[in-house]
Structure formats: structure tokens, C-alpha cells
N, C-alpha and C positions, 0 to 999 in steps of 0.2 A: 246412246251415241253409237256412229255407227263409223267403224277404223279401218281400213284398210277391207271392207265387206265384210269383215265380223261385228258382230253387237256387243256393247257391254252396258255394265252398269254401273257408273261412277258413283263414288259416297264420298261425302263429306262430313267434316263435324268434330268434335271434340276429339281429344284424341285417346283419351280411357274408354269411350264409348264407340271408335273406330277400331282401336287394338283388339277391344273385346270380338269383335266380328269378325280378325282376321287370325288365320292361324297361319298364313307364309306371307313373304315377301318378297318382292322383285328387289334381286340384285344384279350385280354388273357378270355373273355367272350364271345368270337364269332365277327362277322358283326356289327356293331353300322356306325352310323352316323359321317361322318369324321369331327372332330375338329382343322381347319383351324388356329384357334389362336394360339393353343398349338404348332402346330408344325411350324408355323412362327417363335416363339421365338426358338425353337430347331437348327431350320435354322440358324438363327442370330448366337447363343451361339458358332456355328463347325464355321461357318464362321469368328468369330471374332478371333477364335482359328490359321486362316488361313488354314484353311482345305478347300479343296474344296471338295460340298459336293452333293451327288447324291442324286435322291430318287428311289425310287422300287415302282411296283405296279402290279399287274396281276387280268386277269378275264377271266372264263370259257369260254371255245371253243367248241360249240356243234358240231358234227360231221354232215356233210351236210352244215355247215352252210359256207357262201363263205365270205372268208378273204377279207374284205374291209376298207382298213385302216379311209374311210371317215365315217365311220357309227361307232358307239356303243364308239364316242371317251370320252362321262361324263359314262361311266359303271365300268372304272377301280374301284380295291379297295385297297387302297394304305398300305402298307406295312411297309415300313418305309425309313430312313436316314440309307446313309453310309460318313464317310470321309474320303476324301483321301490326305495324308501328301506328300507334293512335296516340299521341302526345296528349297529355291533359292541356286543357287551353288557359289562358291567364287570365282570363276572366269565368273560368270556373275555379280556381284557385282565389281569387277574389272574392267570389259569391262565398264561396267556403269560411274564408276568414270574419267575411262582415254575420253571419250566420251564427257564428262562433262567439264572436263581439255583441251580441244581442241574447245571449246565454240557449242558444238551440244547440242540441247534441245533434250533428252529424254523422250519419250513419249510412256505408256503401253495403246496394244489391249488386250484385253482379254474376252472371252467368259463365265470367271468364277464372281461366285455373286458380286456385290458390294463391299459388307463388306472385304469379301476374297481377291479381286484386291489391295483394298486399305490397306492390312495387309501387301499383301506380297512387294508390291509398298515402304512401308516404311522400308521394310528391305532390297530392293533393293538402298535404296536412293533415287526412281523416288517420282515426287509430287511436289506440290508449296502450298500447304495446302487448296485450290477452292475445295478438293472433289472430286465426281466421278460422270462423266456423262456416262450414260447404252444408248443403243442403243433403248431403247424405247423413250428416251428421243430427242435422235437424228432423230430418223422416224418424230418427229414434228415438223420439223427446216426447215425452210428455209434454200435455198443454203448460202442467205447471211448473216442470221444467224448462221449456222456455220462455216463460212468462221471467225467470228468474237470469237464462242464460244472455238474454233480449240486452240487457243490463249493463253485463259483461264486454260485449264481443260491439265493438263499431265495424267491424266489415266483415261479411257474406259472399261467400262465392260458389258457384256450380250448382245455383239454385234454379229453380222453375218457380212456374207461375204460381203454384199453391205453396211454395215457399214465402213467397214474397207476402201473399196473403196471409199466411201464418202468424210471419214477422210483426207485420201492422195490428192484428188482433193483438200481439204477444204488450207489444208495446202499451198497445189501448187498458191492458189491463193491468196496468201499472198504473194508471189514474192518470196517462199522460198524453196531450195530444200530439197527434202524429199526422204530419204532411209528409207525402207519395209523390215523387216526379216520376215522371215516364217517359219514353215512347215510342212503344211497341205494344202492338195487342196483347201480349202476354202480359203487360202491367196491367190492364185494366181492370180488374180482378182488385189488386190490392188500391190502385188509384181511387174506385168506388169505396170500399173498405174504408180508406182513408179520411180523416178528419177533413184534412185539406186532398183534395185531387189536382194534382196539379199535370195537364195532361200535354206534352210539346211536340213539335215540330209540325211538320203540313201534314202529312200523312204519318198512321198507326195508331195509335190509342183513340 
């Protein structure tokens, strides 16, 4: 983008994966040094709120200089927190119950924080009160670990696409069948994988 005839380069995205990239911050004094604790807790506070919540960050584009997304990735200078309200709807709360009432285990993926998963997770009804296992948690597992943790945990957060795939294998080999909704190409992956593929909306998967 181009400001006032300088270039930058705007990021977005999660916000443990935005912090990681920045090491300052714009304040109301200028450039300072980013304060990593403060805005952890600010994180938590939107998340508990069930917001799911992004962050911002940009840094100057010198002209000549060649766009390499591998190089200059700790230079950002972070910006700040947005959150964004996504109500569970009542007829996915619905679908949940009658799902539940036909004896099928409900189980939330989600790419959104922890704390957020598990907010909106209880306003959906999903949960068995174990908590929430994140897909970094998962990267550590052995297959037959979580073949066994699969079990345990109804909701997942801050996973990717070979998580999700994981998940459905992990499940499968527990003898049990496993339907996949989606939809975003990143599910496609586990929706194939899946007993049932269940693939929605007009566009993505």
C-alpha cells in the first residue's frame, strides 16, 4: 500500500503469529519497544469475550527493495488488536442438539484462539469440560497418542490443515466413523479423509 508516497507492507493474522514478527510498536509517543505481556492479556480479555481476534502490523517498503516474504519476517511494527463478533447461530445450536440426541459425539476444529474456541464451544453445547487441545499441542503426538487423546478433547483450536487431517485419521482408528463439514479449501484435505465429506457453502472446499 502506498501512504502518503511511502510504501508499506501490511500483515495480518493471528495474533501469536503477528507478535512473533514484531519486535516494536506504534504508540501515541512514536516507535517504542513491543510489550509482549500487555498485549497477551488484551488477547485473552477479546477472547474470553468470544471474539475472535486479529492483529495488525506493517513496515516500510523501500522502493528497489525485492519482496521476499523469507527475509525482514522480526522488522514488523505492530499496530494493534481487532475483534470480530460471530455469534453461533440457532440453528447451529439446533443441529448440535438433534446430533447429540441420535448418539453422534460432537467435535469443534477451529483455527480460532483457545480461549475463543472454548467460549463459543459452550454456547454451542460442544465440550466434556477436558479443555482445549491447539494444534501445536498436536504437532507433538504421536499417531498413538492421539489416536487415544482424539477421545478425550471435543474441541481443537489453532489448527491447520494437516491437523484436521490428523484428527479424522486419529478418530478412524478408534473403529469409529467420522463425518467432516467444511468450508474452506483448507478442509478439503480432512473432508476427503473423512467417512462422510460433508462439503458447504457456494464457494471453498
Amino acid at each position: 500500500n502506498i501512504i502518503e508516497g511511502k510504501k508499506y507492507l501490511l500483515l495480518k493474522g493471528a495474533p501469536e503469529r503477528v507478535l512473533k514478527f514484531s519486535q516494536h510498536q506504534l504508540t501515541d509517543s512514536g516507535i517504542n519497544p513491543i510489550s509482549r505481556d500487555d498485549w497477551g492479556k488484551k488477547i485473552d480479555r477479546l477472547a474470553e469475550e468470544g471474539e475472535r481476534v486479529i492483529a495488525l502490523a506493517y513496515k516500510e517498503w523501500w522502493d528497489g527493495e525485492e519482496l521476499d516474504p523469507s527475509q525482514g519476517l522480526n522488522e514488523y511494527i505492530f499496530l494493534g488488536l481487532t475483534g470480530i463478533i460471530d455469534p453461533p447461530r440457532e440453528e447451529a445450536m439446533a443441529a448440535i442438539q438433534e446430533c447429540k440426541e441420535a448418539g453422534i459425539n460432537v467435535k469443534m476444529i477451529t483455527g480460532d484462539h483457545s480461549v475463543t474456541a472454548r467460549v463459543i464451544a459452550e454456547k454451542l453445547g460442544i465440550g466434556n469440560n477436558n479443555g482445549v487441545l491447539t494444534g501445536s499441542e498436536i504437532e507433538k503426538m504421536t499417531s498413538e497418542d492421539l489416536k487415544d487423546q482424539v477421545l478425550e478433547y471435543d474441541i481443537f483450536a489453532r489448527t491447520e490443515p494437516e491437523h484436521k487431517l490428523r484428527l479424522v485419521e486419529a478418530i478412524q482408528e478408534n473403529g469409529l466413523l467420522c463425518a467432516m463439514t467444511g468450508d474452506g479449501v483448507n478442509d478439503a484435505p480432512a473432508l476427503k479423509k473423512a467417512n462422510i465429506g460433508i462439503a458447504m457453502g457456494i464457494k471453498g472446499t
